[in-house]
Structures are given as C-alpha cells and as structure tokens.
C-alpha positions in Angstrom: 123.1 109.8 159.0 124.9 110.7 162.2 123.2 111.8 165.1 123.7 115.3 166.6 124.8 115.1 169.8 122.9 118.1 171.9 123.3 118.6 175.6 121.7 121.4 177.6 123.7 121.7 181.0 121.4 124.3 183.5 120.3 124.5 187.0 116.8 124.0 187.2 116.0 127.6 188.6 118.2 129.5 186.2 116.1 131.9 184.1 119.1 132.1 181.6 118.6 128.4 181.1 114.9 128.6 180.6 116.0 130.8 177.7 117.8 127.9 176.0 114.9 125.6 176.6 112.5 127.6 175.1 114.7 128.6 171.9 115.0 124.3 171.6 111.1 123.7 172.5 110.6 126.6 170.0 112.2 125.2 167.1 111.4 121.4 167.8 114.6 120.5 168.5 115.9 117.0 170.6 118.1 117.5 173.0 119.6 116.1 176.4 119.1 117.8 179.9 121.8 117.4 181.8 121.4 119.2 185.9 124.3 120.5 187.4 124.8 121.4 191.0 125.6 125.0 191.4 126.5 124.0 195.0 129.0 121.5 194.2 130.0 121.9 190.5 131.2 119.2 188.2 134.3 119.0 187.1 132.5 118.9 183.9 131.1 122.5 184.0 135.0 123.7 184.2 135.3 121.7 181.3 132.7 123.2 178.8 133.2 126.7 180.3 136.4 127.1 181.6 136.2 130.9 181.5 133.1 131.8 183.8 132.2 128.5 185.4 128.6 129.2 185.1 124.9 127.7 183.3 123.9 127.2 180.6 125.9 125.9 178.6 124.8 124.2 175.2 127.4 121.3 174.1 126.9 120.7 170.1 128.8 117.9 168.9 131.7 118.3 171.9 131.5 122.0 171.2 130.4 124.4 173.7 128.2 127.5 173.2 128.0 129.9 176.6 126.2 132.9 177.7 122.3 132.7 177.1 121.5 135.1 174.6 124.4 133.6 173.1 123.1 130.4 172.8 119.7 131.5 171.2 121.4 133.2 168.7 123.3 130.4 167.9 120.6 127.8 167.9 118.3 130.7 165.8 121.5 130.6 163.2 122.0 126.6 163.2 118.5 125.5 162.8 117.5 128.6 160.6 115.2 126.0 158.4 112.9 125.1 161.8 110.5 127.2 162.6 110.4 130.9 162.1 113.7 133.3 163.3 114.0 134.7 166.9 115.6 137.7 165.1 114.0 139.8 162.8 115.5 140.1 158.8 115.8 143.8 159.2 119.1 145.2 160.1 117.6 147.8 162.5 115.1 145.6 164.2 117.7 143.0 164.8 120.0 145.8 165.9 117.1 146.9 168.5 116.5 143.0 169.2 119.9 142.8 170.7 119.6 146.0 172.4 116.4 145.2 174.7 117.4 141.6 175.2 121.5 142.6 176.5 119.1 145.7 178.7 117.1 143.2 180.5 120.0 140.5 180.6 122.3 143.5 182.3 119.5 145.1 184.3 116.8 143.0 186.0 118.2 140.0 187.8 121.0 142.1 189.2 118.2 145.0 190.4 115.4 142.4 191.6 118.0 140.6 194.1 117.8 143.9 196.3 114.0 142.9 197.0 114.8 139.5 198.3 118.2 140.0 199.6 117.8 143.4 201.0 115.1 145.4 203.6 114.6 149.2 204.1 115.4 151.7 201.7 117.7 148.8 199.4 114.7 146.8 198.9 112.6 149.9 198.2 115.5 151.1 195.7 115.1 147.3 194.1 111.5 147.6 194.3 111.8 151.3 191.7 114.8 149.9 189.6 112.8 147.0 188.7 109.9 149.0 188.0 111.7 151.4 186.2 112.7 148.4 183.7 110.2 146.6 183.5 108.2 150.0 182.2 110.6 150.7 179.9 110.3 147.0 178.4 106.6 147.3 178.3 106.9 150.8 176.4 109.1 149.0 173.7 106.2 146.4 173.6 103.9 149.0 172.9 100.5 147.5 171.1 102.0 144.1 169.7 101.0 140.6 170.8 105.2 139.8 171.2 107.8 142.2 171.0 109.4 139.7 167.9 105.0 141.2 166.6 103.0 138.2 165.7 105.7 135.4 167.1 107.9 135.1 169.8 111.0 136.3 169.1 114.7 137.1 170.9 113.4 139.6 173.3 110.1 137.5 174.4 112.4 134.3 174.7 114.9 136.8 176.6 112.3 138.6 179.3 109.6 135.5 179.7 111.9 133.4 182.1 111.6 136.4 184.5 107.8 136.1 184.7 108.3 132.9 186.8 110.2 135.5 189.8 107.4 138.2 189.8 106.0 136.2 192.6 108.9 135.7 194.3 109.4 140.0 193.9 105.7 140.8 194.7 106.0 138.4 197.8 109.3 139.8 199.4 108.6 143.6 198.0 104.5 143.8 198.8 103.6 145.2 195.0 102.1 144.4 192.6 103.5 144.0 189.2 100.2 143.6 187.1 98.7 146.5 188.3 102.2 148.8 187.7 102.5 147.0 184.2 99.0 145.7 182.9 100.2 145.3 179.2 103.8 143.6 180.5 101.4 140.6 182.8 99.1 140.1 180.2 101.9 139.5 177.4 103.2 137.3 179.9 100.5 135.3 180.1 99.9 135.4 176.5 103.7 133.7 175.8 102.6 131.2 179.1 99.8 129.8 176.7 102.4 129.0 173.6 103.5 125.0 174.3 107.6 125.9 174.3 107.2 128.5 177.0 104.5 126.4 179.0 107.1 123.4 179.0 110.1 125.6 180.1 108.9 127.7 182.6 109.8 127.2 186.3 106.9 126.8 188.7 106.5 130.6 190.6 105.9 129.0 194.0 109.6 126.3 193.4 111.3 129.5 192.7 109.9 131.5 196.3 110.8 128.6 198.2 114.2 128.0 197.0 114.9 131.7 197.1 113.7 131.6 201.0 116.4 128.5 200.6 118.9 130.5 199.2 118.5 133.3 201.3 118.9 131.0 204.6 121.9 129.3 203.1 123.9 132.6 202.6 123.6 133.6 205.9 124.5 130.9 207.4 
C-alpha cells in the first residue's frame, strides 16, 4: 500500500490552523506539521497557495486544499469512514452548519482586533461587536452539549480555536466573557476536555504575549 502523504503548513498562533488540527486529531488521522514563518514566508507557501499567500494550507498527495473551513470539509468528505461527520446528514442542518461557521469565520477575528489594536471608543466598538457575536453564537447553541448536539461538529471545530484569545480580549478590553456568555465559556470548556481539541489548542497566555509582540512590531 502507498503511503498518503499529508502535510499541515500553519503558523503556530493561527486559530484557522487549529481548525485543521482538530478536524485531523478528530478523525485519527497522521499527518506532518510543517511551521511557516509569517514574517518571512517560504517560497513554499507561494507554491501551495499561490492565490492568497496565507495558512493553513493542507498538502494531500502534492495537492493543496486552502481556506480553513475548507479544509475541514474536505478532510470530513475524504476520511468519511473515521470517526463520526463534522456535518450533519440533513440538508438544512448542514445548510445552517455552513452558515454559523462562514458568520464567525467573517465576523470575529476581524471585530476582536479593535480590542487589542485600538483604545477609546474603537476598542469599546470591538469590545460590543464581539459581544454582539459571540451572543448570537451562544443563542444558536441554545441547550446542547455541541452545536454539531452530542459531538463536535463543523461549527464547534470552527468557534473553539477562538476560546484560546478570550484572554487575550478580556485582558486588553477589561470584560469579562464568561459572565456576558455563561453557556458560550462553559461549552468551551466542555470541547477543552475532548483529547483533539486539548492537543490543538494554543496556550491563552503564548497568544497575549505574542499579540503584545505583534502589537510592538507594527508600530515600529
């Protein structure tokens, strides 16, 4: 039998490529990690995505798969035998699946840079967009254990990453998430105790200090 050949190309902090990590941890699936320096790229990035230039990007026997949610779907569809699916059967669901995962994916790392890149009233509009989101999310999640109902599923895989910056927001904004969105936290910590998302998520305190890093470097 010939071996797949699987490569995982990310930056360490990027929640888009936790995604992908989690999808592969979920489904037991080997692969190779390979980092790439977002402040010097590779001539091999500009290879494998030529178009946007940007992580993740999942190489599957020389081919490349871009864009996050993406990727999960692709590795959901490719290894539909492993595990159980990301997206639901149902036509509908999956439709609504797509919707709340391409709503955070457009939404809340574009409105939570405002609370670490911005002060005065930008950072306090940052501070209610996020808010704003991160209520609607919990509103879809309603009562269930995982918004994919007794497993994790497209949109937990899609929104969990993010649960690694809510210190990083909560620091730079002075709020508190958990007591804004009590049934959001706990679900987070619920997915934190599954194995794929324990292995995959980014330390909270890495991710403050290399924002603080980030922030010094860009305005420089």
């Amino acid at each position: 039998m010939v071996k797949e050949e699987l490569i995982l190309v990310n930056f360490w902090s990027s929640p888009f490529g936790c995604r992908v990590k989690i999808a592969l941890e979920e489904k037991g699936i080997p692969y190779e990690y390979k980092e790439e320096d977002l402040f010097n790229k590779s001539p091999l990035l500009s290879t494998i995505n030529p178009v946007y230039n940007k992580v993740p990007v999942l190489v599957h026997n020389g081919k490349s798969v871009c864009e996050s949610l993406n990727i999960v779907e692709y590795i959901d569809e490719v290894w539909s035998d492993r595990s159980t699916s990301f997206l639901p059967f149902d036509p509908y669901e999956r439709s609504q699946a797509r919707f709340w995962a391409d709503f955070i994916d457009k939404e809340l790392y574009e409105a939570s840079k405002k609370i670490y890149r911005c002060k005065g009233e930008e950072q306090e509009s940052g501070k209610k967009d996020v808010l704003r989101i991160l209520k609607l999310v919990e509103g879809e999640l309603g009562n269930k254990p995982f918004f994919g109902g007794d497993n994790l599923g497209f949109v937990d895989i899609s929104l969990i990453p993010f649960y690694s910056r809510f210190y990083t927001w909560e620091t730079f904004g002075k709020f508190s998430i958990e007591e804004e969105c009590p049934i959001l936290v706990s679900w987070a910590k619920r997915c934190s105790e599954k194995e794929s998302v324990a292995k995959s998520l980014v330390d909270p305190i890495k991710i403050y200090d290399f924002i603080v890093y980030l922030n010094n470097y860009l305005t420089k």
